[in-house]
C-alpha positions as CSV (number, residue, x, y, z in Angstrom):
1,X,126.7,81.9,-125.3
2,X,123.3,80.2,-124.4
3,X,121.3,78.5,-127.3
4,X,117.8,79.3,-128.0
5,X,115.5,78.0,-125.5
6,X,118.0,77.1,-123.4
7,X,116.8,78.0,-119.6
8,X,119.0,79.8,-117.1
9,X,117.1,78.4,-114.2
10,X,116.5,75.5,-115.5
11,X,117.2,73.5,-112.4
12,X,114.3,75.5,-111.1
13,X,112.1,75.0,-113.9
14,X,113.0,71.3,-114.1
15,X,112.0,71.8,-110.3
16,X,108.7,72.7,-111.1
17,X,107.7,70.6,-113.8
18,X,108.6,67.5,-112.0
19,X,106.4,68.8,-108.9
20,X,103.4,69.0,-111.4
21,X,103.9,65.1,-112.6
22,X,101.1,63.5,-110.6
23,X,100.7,59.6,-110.3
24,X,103.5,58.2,-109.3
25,X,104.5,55.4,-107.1
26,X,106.4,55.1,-103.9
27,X,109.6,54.3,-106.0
28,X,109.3,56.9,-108.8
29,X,107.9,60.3,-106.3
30,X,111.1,59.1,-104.6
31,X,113.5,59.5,-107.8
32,X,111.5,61.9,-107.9
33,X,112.4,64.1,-104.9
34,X,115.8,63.3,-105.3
35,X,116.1,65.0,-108.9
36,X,114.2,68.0,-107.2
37,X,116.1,68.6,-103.9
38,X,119.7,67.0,-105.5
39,X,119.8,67.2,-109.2
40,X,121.0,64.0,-109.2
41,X,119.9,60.1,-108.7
42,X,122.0,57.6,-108.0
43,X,123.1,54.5,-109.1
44,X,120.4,52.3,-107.2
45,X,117.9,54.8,-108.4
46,X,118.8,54.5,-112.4
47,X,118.4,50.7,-112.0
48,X,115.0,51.1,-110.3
49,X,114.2,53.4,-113.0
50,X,115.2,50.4,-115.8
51,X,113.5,47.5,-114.1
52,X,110.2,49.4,-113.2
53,X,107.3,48.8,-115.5
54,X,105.4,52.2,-115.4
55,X,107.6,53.1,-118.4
56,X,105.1,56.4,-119.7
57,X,105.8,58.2,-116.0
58,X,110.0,57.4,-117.0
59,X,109.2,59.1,-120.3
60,X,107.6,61.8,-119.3
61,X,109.9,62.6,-116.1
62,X,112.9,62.5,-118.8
63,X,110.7,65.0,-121.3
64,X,110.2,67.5,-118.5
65,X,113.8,67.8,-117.4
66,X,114.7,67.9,-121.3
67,X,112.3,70.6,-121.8
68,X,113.7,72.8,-118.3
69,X,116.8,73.0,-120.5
70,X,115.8,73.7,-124.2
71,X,112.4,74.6,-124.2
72,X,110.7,72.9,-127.4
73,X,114.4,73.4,-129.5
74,X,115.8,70.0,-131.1
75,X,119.1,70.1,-132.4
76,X,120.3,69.1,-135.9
77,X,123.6,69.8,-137.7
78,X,124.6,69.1,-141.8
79,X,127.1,66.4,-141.7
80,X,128.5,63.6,-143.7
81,X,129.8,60.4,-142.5
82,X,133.3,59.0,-144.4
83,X,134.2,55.5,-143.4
84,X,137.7,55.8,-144.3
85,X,138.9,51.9,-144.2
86,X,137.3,48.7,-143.1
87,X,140.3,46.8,-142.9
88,X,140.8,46.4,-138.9
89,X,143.5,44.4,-137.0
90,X,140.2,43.3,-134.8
91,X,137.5,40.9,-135.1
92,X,134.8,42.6,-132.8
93,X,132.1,40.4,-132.5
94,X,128.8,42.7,-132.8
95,X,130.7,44.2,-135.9
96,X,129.4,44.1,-139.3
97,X,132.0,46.7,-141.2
98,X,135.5,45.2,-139.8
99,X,137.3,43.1,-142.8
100,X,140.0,41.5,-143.1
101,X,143.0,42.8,-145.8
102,X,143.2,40.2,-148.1
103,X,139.1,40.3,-148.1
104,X,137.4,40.9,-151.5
105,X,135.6,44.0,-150.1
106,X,138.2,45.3,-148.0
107,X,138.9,49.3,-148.8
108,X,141.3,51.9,-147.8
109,X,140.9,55.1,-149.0
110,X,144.1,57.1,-150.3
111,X,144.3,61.4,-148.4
112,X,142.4,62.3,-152.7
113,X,139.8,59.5,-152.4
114,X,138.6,61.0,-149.0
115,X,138.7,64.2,-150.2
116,X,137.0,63.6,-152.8
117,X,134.3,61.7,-150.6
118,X,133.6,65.0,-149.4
119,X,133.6,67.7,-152.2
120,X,130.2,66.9,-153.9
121,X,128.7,67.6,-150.2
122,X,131.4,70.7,-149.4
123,X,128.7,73.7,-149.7
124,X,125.9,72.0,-147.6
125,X,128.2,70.6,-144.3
126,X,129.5,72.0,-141.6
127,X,131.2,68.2,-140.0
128,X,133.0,65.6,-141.5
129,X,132.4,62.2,-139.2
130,X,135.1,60.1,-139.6
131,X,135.7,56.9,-138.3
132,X,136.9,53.2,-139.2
133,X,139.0,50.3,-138.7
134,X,142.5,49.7,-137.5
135,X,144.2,49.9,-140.3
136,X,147.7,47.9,-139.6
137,X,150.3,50.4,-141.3
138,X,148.5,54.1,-140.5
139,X,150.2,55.5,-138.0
140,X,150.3,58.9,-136.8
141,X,151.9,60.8,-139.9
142,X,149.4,59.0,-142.1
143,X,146.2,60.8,-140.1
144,X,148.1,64.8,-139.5
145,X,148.5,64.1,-143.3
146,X,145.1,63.3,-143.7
147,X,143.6,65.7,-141.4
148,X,146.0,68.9,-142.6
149,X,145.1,68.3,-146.4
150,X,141.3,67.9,-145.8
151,X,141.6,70.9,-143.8
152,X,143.5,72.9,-146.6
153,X,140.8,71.9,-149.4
154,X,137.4,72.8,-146.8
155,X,139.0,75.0,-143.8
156,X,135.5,76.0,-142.5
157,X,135.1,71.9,-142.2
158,X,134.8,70.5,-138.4
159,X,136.2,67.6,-138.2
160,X,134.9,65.0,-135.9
161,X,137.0,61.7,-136.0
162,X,138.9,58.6,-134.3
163,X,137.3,56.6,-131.9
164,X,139.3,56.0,-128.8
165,X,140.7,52.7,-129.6
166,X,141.9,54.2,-132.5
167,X,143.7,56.8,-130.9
168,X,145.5,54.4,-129.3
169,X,146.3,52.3,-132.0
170,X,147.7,55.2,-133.8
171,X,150.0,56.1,-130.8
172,X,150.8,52.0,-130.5
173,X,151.7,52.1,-134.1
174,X,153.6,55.6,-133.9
175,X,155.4,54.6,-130.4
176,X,154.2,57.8,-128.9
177,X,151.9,58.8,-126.0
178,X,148.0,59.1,-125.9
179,X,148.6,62.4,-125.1
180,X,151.3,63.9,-127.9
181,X,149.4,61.5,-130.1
182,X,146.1,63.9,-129.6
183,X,148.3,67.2,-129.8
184,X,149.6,66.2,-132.7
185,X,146.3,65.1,-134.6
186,X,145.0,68.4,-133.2
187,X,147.2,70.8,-134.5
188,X,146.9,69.2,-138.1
189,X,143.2,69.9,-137.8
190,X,141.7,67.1,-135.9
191,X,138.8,69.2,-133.8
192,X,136.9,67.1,-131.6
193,X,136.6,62.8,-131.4
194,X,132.9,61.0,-131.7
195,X,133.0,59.3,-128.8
196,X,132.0,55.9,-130.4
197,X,133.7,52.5,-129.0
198,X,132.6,53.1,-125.5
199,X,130.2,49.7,-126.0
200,X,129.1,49.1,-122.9
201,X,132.4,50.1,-120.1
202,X,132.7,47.0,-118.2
203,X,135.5,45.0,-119.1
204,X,133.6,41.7,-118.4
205,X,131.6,42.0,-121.1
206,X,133.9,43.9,-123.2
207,X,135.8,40.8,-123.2
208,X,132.9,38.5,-124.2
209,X,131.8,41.1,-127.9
210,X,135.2,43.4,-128.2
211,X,138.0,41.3,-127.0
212,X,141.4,43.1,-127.9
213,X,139.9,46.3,-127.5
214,X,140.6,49.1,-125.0
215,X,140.0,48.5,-121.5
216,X,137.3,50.4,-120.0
217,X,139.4,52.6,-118.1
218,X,141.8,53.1,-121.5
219,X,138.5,54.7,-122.8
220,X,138.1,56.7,-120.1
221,X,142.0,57.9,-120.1
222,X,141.5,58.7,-123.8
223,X,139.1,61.3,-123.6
224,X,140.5,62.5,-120.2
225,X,143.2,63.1,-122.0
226,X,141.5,65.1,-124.5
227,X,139.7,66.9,-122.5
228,X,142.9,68.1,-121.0
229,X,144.0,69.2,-124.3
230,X,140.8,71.5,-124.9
231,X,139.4,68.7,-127.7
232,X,135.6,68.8,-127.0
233,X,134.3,65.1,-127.4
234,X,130.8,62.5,-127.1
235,X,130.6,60.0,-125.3
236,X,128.2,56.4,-126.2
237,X,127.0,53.3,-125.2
238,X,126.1,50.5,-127.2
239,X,123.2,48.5,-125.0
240,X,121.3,45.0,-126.2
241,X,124.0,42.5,-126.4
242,X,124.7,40.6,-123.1
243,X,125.4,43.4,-120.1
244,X,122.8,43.4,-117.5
245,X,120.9,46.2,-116.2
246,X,123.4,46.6,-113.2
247,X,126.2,46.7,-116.3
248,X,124.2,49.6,-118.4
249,X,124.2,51.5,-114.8
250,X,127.5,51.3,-113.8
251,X,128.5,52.5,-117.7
252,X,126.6,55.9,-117.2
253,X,128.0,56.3,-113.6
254,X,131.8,56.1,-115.3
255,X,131.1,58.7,-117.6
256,X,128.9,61.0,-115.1
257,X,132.4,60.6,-112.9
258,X,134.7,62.1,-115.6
259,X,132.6,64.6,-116.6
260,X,132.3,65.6,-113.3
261,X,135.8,65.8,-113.5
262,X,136.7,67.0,-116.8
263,X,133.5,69.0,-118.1
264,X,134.5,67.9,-121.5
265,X,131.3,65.9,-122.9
266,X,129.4,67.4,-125.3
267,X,126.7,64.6,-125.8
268,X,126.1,61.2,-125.1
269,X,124.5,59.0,-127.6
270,X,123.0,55.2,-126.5
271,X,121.9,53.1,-129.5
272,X,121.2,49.6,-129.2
273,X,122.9,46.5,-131.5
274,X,121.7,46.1,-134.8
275,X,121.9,42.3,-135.3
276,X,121.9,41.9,-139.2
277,X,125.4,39.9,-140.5
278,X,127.3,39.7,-137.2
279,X,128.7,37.4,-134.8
280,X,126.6,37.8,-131.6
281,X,123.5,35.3,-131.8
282,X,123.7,35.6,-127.5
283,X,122.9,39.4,-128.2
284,X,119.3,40.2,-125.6
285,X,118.6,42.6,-128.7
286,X,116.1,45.6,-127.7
287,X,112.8,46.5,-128.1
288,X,111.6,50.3,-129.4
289,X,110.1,50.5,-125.5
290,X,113.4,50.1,-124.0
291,X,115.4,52.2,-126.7
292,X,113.4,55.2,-125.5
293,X,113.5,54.1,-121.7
294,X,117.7,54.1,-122.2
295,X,117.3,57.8,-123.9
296,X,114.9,58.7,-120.6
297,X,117.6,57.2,-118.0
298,X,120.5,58.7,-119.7
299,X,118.5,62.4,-119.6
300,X,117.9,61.8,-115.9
301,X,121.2,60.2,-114.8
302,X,123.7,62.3,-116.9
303,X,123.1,65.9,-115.3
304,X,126.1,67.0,-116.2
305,X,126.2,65.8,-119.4
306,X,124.1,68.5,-121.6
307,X,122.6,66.8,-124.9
308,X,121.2,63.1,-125.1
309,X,121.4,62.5,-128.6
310,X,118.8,60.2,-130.7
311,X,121.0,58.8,-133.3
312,X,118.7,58.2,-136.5
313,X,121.3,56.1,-138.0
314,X,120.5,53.6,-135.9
315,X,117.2,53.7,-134.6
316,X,115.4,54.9,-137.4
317,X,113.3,57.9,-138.1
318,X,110.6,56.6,-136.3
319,X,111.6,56.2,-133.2
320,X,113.9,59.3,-133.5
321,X,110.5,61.3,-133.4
322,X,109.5,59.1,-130.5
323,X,112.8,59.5,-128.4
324,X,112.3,63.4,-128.7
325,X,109.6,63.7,-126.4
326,X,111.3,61.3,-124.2
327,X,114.7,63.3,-123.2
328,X,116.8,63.6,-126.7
329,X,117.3,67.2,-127.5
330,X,119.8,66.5,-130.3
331,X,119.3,64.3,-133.1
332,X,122.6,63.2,-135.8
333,X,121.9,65.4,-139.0
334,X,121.6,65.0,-142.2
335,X,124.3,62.0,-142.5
336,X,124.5,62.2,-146.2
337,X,126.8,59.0,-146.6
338,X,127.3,56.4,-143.9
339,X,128.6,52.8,-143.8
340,X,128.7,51.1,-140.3
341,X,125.1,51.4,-139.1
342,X,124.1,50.0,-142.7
343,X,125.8,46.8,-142.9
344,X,125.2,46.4,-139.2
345,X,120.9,46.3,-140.4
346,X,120.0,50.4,-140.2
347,X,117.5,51.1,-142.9
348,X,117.4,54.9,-141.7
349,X,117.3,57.4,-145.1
350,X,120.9,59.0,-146.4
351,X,119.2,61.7,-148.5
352,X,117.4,63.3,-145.9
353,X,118.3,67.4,-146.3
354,X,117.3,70.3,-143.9
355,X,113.8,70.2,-144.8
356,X,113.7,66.7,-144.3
357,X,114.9,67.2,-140.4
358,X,112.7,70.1,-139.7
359,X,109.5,68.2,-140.8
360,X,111.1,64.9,-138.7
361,X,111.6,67.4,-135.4
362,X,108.3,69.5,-136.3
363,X,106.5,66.4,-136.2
364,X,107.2,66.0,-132.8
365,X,105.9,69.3,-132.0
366,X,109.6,71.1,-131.0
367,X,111.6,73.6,-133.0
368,X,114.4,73.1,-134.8
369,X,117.6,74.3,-134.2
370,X,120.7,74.0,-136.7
371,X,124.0,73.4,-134.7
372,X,127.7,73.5,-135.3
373,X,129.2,70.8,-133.9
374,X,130.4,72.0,-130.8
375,X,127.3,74.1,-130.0
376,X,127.8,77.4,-129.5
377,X,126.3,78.7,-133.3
378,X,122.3,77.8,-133.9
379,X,119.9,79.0,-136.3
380,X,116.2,78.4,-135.7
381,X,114.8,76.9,-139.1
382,X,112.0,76.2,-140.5
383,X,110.7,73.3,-143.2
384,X,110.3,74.4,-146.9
385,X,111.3,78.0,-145.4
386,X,115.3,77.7,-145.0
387,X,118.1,79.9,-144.8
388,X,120.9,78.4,-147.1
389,X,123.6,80.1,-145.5
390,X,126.7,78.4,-145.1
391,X,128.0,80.3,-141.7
392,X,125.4,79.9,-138.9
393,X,125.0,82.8,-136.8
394,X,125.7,83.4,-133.3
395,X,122.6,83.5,-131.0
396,X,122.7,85.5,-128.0
C-alpha cells in the first residue's frame, strides 16, 4: 500500500524538479545530472556535497527529491520511549546514561515496573521504544519474558527495541547465535530493532568513543540478520565527535550497500553528539548549518533508503521544523518519556501530543501524516481537529 502523497513516478518527478533548480556550479549541476540520469551519487560526490559551501542549493536539492516522494506529507507516530536499565558492562565515551551497578543512580527495571512505565500512556501509543544498557545478568530468557508479558497486557503495542550491540550481548550472555537469538526475541513479541548504535561505522574511530563495542561489520551482520528473519529495522549515525568527512561518507555507503542487499531499512536517522556530562572534550561538535546539511546528504545519498528521519529528541524542535524542508519526511513522535538524549544535553519537550506535532509540521508548510511504525497505516491529521482513534486506517 502507497502512503498519501507518496509519488509513483517519483524518480520522474524528482527528475523534473531538479532540472528546474537553476544556479548551480560546475560541481553541484554535476551531482546534479548524476541524480537525474542515475538515481544515485557516489561516494566522491556526497563528500563534495559536505565540503562545498553553497549549502541553500544542498538544501534545496535534498527538499526537491524529498518532495518527488511524499508530496508535502511529514510523518509522525504516538510513541513512548522506556529506558529499561542504565547499568551497562561498557564505558562508551560520548555516553551520558551508562552507569555503573554499584552507582547511586544506577536502575534496572523488574518485567511490572516496565509495564507499568507504559500503562498511563497505553490508550494514546501505538510503539514502545525500548532501549538501554548491557545489563551483565539479562540474557535471552530475561527479554522473551519481557517482551511476551508486555505484549500480553497491550497486544495492539509495536514494539521497537535492542540496539545491535545489545543483541549480541544477549546472545554472548545466552551462548546462542545472532540469528536464533533474533527468532527467539521475535516470536515472544519483539517486532522490529531502532537501529541506534551504529555511531559512526568505522572501526577507527569506533575504537577512539565506543571501544568494546561491535565492530562495524558486527552491526552490519546484525541487522542483516534481521532482515533475513522479516524484522523490519532503522538504521543511524551519530556525526560530531572526531570522524572526518571521508568517515561520515563511507558510513552511509555501508548502509546504502546492505540495503541494496537486504531492502530491510525502514529509516535512517543522523543526529549529532550532545556534549553535556560526557567524556569526549575532542568531540568537533556540530553546528545547526551542518545538522541540516547531514539530513540533505543522507536524502540524496540513501536512495534506497525511504525515510530520513529528523529526530526532535535531539535536535530540538527548532531545527526539526528546519530539517523538514531540507529532506526529512519523518519526524520521532510524540516521545512521551525519554532518558538518553536528556542527560546527554536534549532540552526537546516530552509533553508534546498530536496537536502539538501537527502545529510543529504545519509550521513548515507540509501535512501531517500519523504512522504506525512500520509504515504501511497513515491518517492525514489536522491540529486542534484530530481523530482520536486508536487503530489508524489503511490508506489506499
Amino acid at each position: 500500500m502507497r502512503q498519501p502523497g507518496f509519488n509513483t513516478d517519483w524518480m520522474q518527478s524528482q527528475s523534473d524538479g531538479l532540472l528546474a533548480l537553476n544556479g548551480l556550479d560546475v560541481a553541484l549541476e554535476e551531482i546534479r545530472d548524476r541524480l537525474i540520469t542515475e538515481g544515485r551519487i557516489t561516494g566522491q560526490d556526497g563528500l563534495a556535497l559536505l565540503l562545498h559551501e553553497d549549502l541553500g542549493s544542498i538544501l534545496s536539492m535534498a527538499d526537491i527529491c524529498k518532495r518527488a516522494r511524499f508530496g508535502k506529507d511529514i510523518h509522525f507516530n504516538l510513541n513512548i520511549h522506556v529506558n529499561q536499565t542504565n547499568i551497562c558492562v561498557l564505558a562508551c565515551k560520548f555516553c551520558a546514561f551508562r552507569r555503573g551497578r554499584r552507582a547511586a543512580d544506577a536502575y534496572a527495571m523488574d518485567i511490572e515496573k516496565y509495564i507499568s512505565e507504559i500503562e498511563p500512556y497505553s490508550d494514546i501509543i501505538d510503539e514502545v521504544h525500548s532501549v538501554g544498557g548491557l545489563h551483565p545478568d539479562w540474557d535471552v530468557g530475561h527479554y522473551c519474558e519481557l517482551f511476551r508479558r508486555t505484549k500480553q497486557r497491550f497486544p495492539e503495542l509495536h514494539i521497537k527495541a535492542l540496539t545491535a550491540v545489545e543483541i549480541k550481548h544477549i546472545a554472548s550472555l545466552s551462548n546462542i547465535s545472532i540469528s536464533d537469538t533474533l527468532e527467539m526475541l521475535s516470536e515472544a513479541g519483539l517486532d522490529s530493532l531502532p537501529g541506534g548504535g551504529a555511531e559512526i561505522l568505522v572501526d577507527s574511530v569506533r575504537e577512539k568513543i565506543c571501544k568494546g563495542k561491535e565492530s562495524s561489520q558486527e552491526y552490519l551482520d546484525i541487522h542483516r540478520s534481521a532482515h533475513n528473519l522479516g524484522i523490519p529495522t532503522n538504521c543511524t549515525m551519530l556525526f560530531g565527535t572526531v570522524e572526518t568527512p571521508e568517515e561520515r561518507i563511507e558510513h552511509l555507503l555501508k548502509l546504502r550497500e546492505l540495503q541494496d542487499e537486504t531492502n530491510g531499512f525502514q529509516c535512517f536517522v543522523p543526529y549529532p553528539f550532545l556534549p553535556d556530562s560526557t567524556r569526549l572534550p575532542e568531540a568537533q561538535l556540530a553546528s545547526a548549518n551542518e545538522i541540516l546539511r547531514m539530513i540533505a546528504i543522507s536524502r540524496l545519498m540513501l536512495d534506497n533508503i525511504p525515510h530520513i528521519k529528523a529526530y526532535r529528541m535531539n535536535i530540538g524542535d527548532a531545527i526539526t521544523e528546519m530539517a523538514i524542508s531540507c529532506g526529512a519526511d519523518d519526524v520521532d513522535g510524540t516521545v512521551l518519556q525519554e532518558s538518553i538524549m536528556h542527560l546527554a544535553g536534549s532540552t526537546a519537550p516530552l509533553d508534546h501530543g498530536i496537536d502539538d506535532m501537527c502545529r510543529l509540521i504545519e509550521r513548515s508548510g507540509c501535512d501531517a501524516v500519523r504512522r504506525n511504525t512500520v509504515y504501511n497505516k497513515f491518517e492525514r491529521v489536522i491540529a486542534d481537529r484530530v481523530s482520536r482513534r486508536r487503530s489508524l486506517p489503511m490508506v489506499n
